[in-house]
N, C-alpha and C positions, 0 to 999 in steps of 0.2 A: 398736333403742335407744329404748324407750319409755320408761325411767326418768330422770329427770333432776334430782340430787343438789341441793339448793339452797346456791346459789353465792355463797363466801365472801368476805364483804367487803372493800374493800380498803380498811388503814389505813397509818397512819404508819410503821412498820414495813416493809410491803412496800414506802413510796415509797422509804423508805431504801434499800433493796435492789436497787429500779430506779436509783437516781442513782446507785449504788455501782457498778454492773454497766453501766452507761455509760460509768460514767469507765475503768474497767478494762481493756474490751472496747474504748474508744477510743487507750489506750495501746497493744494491741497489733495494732493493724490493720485490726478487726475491722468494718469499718464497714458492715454490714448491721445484726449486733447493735448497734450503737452507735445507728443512727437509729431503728431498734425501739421502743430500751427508751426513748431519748427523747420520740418519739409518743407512748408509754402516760402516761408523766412527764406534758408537755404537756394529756393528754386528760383525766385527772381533774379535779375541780372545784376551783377554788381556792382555797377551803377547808381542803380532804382538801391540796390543795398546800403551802399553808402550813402545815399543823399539823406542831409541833417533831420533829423524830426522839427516838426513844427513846435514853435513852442506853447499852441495852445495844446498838442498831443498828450500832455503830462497829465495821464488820466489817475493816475495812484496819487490820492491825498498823501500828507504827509501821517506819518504816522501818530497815534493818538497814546495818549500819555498811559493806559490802560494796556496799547498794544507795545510799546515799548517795554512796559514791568513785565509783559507772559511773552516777553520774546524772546529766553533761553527755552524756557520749558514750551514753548512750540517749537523750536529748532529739535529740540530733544525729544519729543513725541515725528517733529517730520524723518527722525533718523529712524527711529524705529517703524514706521510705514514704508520707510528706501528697504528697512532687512526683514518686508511684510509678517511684523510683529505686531497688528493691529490692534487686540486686543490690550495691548501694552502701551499702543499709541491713545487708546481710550483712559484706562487709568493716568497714566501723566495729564492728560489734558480735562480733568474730572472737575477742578475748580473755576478752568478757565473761560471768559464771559469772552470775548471779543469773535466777531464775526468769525473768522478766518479760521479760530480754534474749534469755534462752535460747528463749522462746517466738516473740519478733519475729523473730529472727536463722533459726530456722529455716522459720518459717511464709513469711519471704520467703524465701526457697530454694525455698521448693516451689512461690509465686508464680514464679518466675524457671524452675524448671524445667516448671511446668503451660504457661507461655507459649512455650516453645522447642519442646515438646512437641505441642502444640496447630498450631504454625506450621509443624510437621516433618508434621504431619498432613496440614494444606492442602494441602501439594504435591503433596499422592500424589491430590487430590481427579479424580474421573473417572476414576482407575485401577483395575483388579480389586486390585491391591497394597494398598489402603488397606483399612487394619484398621477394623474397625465403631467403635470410639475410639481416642481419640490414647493411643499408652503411652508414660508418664514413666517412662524406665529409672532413675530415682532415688529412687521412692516405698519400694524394702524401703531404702535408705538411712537415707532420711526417718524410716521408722517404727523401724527399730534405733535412732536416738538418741534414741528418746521411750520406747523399750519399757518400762523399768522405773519411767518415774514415777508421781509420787500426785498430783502436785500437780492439782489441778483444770481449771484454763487447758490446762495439756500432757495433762490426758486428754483433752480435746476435741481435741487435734491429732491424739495416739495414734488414736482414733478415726476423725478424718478420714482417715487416711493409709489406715486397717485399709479404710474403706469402697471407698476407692477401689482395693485389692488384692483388690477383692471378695469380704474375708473378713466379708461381713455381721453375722453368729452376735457374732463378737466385738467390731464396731464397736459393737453397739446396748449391749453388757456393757458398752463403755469410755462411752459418749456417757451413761447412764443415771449412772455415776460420776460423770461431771462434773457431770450435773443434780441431782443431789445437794448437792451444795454449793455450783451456783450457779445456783438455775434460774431466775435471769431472764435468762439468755444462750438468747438465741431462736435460735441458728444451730446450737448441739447441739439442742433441741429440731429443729430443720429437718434434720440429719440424721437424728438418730432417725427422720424421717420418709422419707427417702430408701430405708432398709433396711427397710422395711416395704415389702411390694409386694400383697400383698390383703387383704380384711376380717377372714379368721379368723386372719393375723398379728397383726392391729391388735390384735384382742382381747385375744389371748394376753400383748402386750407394756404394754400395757395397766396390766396386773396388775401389774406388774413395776416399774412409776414408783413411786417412795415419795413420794410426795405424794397427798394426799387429795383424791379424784374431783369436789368442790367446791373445788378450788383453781381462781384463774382460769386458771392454766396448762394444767391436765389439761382443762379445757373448749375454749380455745382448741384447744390440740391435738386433739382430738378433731373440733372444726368443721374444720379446715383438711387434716383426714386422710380425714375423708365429702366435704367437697369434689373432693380428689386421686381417691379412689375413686367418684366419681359415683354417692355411695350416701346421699347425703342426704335428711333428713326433717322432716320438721315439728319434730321435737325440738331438730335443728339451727339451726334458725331461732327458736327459744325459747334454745339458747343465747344467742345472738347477743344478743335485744334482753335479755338480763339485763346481760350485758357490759356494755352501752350503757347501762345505767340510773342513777342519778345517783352509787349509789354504788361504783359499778366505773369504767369509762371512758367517758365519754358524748362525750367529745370525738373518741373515738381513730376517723381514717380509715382505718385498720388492720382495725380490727373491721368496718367499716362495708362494708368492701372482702368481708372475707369472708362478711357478710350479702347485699349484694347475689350473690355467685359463690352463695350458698346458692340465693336464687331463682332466679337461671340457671337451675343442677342440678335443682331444683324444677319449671321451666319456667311459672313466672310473671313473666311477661319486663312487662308494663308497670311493677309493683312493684319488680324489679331497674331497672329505668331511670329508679322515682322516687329510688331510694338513690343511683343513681347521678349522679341532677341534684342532690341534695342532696352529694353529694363534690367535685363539681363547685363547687357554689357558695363550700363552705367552701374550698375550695384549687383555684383554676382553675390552675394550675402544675403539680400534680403528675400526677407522670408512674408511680408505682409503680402496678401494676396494672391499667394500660392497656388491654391485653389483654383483659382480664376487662371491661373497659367495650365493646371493639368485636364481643366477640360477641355482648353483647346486643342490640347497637344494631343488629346483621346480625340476630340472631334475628325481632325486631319491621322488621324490615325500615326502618328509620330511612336510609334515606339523606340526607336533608336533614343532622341533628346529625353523621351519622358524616363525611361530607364535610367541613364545620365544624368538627368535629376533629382530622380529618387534616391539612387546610392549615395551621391554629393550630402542630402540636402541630411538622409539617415545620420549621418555621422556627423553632420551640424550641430539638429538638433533635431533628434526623434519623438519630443514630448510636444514640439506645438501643435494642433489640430489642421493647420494647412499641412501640414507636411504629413500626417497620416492621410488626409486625402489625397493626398500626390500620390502616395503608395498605393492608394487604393483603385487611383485610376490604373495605376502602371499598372495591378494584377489584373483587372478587369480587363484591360486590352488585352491581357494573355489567357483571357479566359479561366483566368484562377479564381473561382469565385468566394470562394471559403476564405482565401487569404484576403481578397478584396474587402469583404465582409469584419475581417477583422480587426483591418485596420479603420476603415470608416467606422466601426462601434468604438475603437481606439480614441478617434476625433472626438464622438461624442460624449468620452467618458470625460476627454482633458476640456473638452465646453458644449456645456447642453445644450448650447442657443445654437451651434453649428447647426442650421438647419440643413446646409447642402451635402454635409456627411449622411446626416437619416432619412432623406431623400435619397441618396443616390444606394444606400445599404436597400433601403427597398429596392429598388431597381434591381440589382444583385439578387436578393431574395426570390425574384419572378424568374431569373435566369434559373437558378435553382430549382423552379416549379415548388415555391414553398411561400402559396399566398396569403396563411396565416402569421407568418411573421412579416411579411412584405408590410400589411395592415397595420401591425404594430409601429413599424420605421415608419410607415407615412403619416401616420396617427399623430407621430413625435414630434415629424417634423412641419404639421399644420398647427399644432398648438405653440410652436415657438415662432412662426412664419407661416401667418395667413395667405401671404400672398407667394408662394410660389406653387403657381397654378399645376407642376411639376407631379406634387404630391396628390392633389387633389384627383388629376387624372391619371396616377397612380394607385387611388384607393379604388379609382372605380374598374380600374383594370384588374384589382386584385379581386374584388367582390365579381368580377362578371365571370373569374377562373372557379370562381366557388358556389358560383350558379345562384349569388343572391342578389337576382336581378335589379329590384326595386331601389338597394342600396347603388348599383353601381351606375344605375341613371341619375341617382341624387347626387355622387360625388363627381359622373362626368358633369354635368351641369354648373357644378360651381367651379369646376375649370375652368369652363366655359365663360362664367360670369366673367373671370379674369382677363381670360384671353380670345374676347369674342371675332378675332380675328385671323385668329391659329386656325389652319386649316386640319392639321390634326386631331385638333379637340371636335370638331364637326362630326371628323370622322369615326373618333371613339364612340362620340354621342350616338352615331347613329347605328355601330356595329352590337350597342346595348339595348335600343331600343328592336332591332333586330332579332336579337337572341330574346329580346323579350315578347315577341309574336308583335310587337306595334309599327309594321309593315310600312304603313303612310307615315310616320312620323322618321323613320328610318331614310325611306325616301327622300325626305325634304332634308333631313340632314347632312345626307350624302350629298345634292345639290348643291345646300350653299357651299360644302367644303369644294365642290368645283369651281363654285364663285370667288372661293378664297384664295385660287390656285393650288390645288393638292400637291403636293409632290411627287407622288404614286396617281398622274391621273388614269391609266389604264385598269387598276384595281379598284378606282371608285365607278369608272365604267361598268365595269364586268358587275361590281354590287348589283349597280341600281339595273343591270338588265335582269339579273334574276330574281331580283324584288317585283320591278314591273310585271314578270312574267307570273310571279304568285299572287299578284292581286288584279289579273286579266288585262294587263296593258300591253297587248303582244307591238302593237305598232311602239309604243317608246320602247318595250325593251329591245326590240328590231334596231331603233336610232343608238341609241348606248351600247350596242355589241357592236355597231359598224364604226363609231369612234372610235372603241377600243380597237378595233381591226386595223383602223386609220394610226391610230397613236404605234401601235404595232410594230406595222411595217415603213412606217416613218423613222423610227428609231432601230429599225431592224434589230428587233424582237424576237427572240427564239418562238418559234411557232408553238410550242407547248403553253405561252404566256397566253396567247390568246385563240387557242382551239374550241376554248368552248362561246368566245363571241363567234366563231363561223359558222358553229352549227346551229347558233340561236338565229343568225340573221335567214341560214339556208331552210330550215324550219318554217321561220315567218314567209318567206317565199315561196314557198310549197305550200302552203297553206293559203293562203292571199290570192282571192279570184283575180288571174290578169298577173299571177307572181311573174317573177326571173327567174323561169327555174335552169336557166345557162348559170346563171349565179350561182346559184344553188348545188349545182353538180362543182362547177371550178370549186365552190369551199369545202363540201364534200370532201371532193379527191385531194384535198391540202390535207385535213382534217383524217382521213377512214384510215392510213396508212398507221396511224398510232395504237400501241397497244393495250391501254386503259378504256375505261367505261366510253369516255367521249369516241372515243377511235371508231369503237364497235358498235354504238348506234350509229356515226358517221355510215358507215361502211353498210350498215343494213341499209339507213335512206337514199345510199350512194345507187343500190340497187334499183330501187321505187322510180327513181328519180332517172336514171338510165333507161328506166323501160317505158317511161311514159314519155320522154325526149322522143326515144326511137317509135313510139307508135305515134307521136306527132308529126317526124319526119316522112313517115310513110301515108300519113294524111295527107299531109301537102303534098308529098310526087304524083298522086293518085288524083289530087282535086287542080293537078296544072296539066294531069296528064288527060 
């Protein structure tokens, strides 16, 4: 993504469109969209705020003589959805025919039946019985009373319902409808993101949004989907501060949230943790994307703030699932793993879709040396989030500690698919096909993750000299231990990191008609002083190698003399 379309500004018009799509989205339930479109409202400048609406902006008809007779008893069914009485919000609104009702009436049905659902779930929890999710036997229900509408509101239900009957194909047709005519509802846009699960969907769907790639929508989107796929870039981070500039949303912690998750994925963690003291300052209460603040803070190893955090946020409110994952980082940096563990299953109990709570509880779990339940948390959290390549190279780590090779090359691989970039997933790739005796396949994996920049390039060195060396490549694995040698003492490396690339290179020297065997002794005598296996074969060749020196020197005195 190198191209980056410049980003159209936001006037009167669009605010109209955000107040309009609050109010809307706040009648019928909606209240993720509802607090959304109100932050962006909020974050523009007050200026852009105040200026009048146009008057072709008046997008709410007037009200129709149908919606005027059910307009107590929908006020009176929206109260009881404010004191999540859904069920109750359903019967009041049992007679009533008008869009608006039809949409509340059923959307809490599906609330009412996603929570029975969900609860029917937990109890089967610890059992082989329990299905990888909860099934709402009422969802083709759901979706037959929405199937034939247009109305824009009930395509995003239609949608919702198709997504979760895992007909993907045709949710993203129905949710693109609805974005159509009303695309400041950010919770279709958040689906449409759900049914995208790698980058060359992204693209392809991409296409298909009828809004122009300079909308702030389509950039938004875009940031928040290279987030999801851990495939962000400098680009994305140029989206971000355009957002933020005076005449987009300068205000909005929304954008600012997903600036900082940009640097995370970037792995510029001081700069993530300045955006984050700056979110912090402007709204020390909030609690939306919490998460995203405690991994950086674990990143940069912050325990001081993350701690600070934690206990502030405890006595907040300890029942949201971001703030169980704050907890959970905070113990995990104290190496508390039990505690860490408990509160990340904590996350997942108050939301199953938390995918980076049962990702990261796996993680915990491997810490623990306990890769059959690691399995299970990563299990969880690829069936609710396909795409956090995370878990994926997490199953295959847990399957390579349990020695079941063939699965743990299937699940590196589809990391892989994700992140074919990550120099770390190369490197798993190859440390499995390794353990699995596929020797040249190992090799080439190890490579390209040098292609990728490794992080650790001295340990992919050292690999690939001893794979070379097990499949007769004495001359490469010769080249790959003197890098490492090189990377070494470049970085001024404790010599125990790379003792045994010295003995590999003084080895191939000794060996090699015409070697260095001056070489050969200098790494040697680096190398023989150590007290392990390496030291004490040093130490015997140290010998070989001294006696064949000194009977060469007395060769030459003798053929000059």
């Amino acid at each position: 993504m190198e191209y980056m379309p410049e980003i159209t500004h936001v006037d009167a018009q669009m605010i109209s469109d955000i107040r309009e799509t609050a109010k809307e989205a706040h009648e019928r339930g909606l209240l993720a969209a509802t607090k959304w479109a109100l932050d962006l409202v909020r974050a523009v400048t007050d200026e852009r705020r105040s200026m009048p609406a146009p008057k072709s902006a008046a997008r709410a008809a007037e009200p129709t003589e149908e919606e005027l007779r059910e307009e107590e008893v929908f006020e009176l069914a929206r109260k009881a959805v404010d004191e999540k009485q859904h069920a109750r919000a359903v019967h009041i609104l049992r007679d009533c025919r008008t869009d608006k009702a039809v949409f509340l009436r059923t959307y809490s049905r599906y609330i009412v039946s996603e929570k029975k659902a969900l609860r029917d779930w937990h109890m089967l929890d610890g059992s082989r019985h329990q299905p990888p999710t909860p099934i709402n036997p009422l969802l083709t229900e759901l979706y037959q009373s929405v199937e034939y509408v247009a109305e824009p509101w009930l395509l995003f239900l239609k949608a919702l319902f198709l997504f979760r009957l895992s007909r993907f194909d045709e949710a993203i047709d129905c949710a693109l409808l609805s974005i159509v005519a009303l695309p400041w509802n950010w919770s279709a846009w958040t689906l449409l993101g759900n049914c995208i699960h790698d980058p060359k969907s992204l693209a392809t769907h991409l296409e298909k949004i009828m809004l122009p790639p300079s909308h702030p929508l389509v950039q938004m989107f875009m940031v928040r989907m290279m987030n999801e796929l851990y495939s962000t870039t400098a680009t994305e981070l140029e989206m971000c501060d355009h957002l933020l500039g005076l005449t987009f949303f300068p205000e909005s912690l929304w954008i600012m949230s997903l600036r900082a998750n940009v640097l995370y994925n970037l792995q510029a963690y001081p700069q993530a943790e300045d955006q984050l003291d700056t979110i912090m300052a402007m709204d020390p209460y909030r609690i939306d994307d919490l998460d995203v603040f405690a991994n950086i803070l674990y990143a940069v190893e912050n325990k001081e703030k993350l701690c600070m955090l934690a206990q502030f946020f405890l006595v907040l409110n300890k029942d949201r699932p971001e703030v169980c994952c704050l907890l959970g980082c905070h113990y995990s940096l104290r190496a508390e793993h039990e505690k860490s563990v408990k509160y990340f299953r904590r996350a997942t109990e108050l939301d199953r879709t938390c995918f980076g709570a049962w990702t990261l509880m796996g993680i915990e779990y491997l810490e623990m040396s306990n890769p059959q339940a690691a399995v299970e948390s990563f299990r969880r959290a690829v069936d609710v989030n396909p795409k956090d390549y995370r878990a994926w190279s997490g199953l295959g780590k847990a399957y390579g500690i349990m020695g079941m090779h063939p699965y743990a090359l299937y699940y590196h691989s589809r990391a892989l698919r994700l992140r074919p970039e990550e120099a770390e997933c190369w490197e798993d790739q190859a440390h499995a096909f390794e353990v699995a005796g596929k020797h040249e396949d190992a090799i080439a994996c190890f490579k390209r993750a040098l292609e990728m920049d490794a992080p650790h390039p001295m340990t992919v060195f050292l690999r690939l000299a001893q794979l070379l060396n097990t499949v007769g490549d004495a001359a490469g694995a010769a080249g790959y231990a003197q890098a490492a040698i090189t990377q070494g003492e470049t970085h001024a490396q404790p010599l125990e990191y790379y003792a045994k690339a010295l003995l590999v290179v003084a080895e191939y020297q000794i060996r090699q008609p015409g070697g260095d065997w001056v070489r050969a002794r200098e790494y040697l005598e680096r190398v023989a002083p150590g007290a392990d296996e390496t030291g004490t074969k040093a130490a015997e060749l140290l010998k070989h190698v001294r006696t064949k020196l000194q009977i060469r020197a007395a060769a030459e005195a003798a053929r000059l003399d």
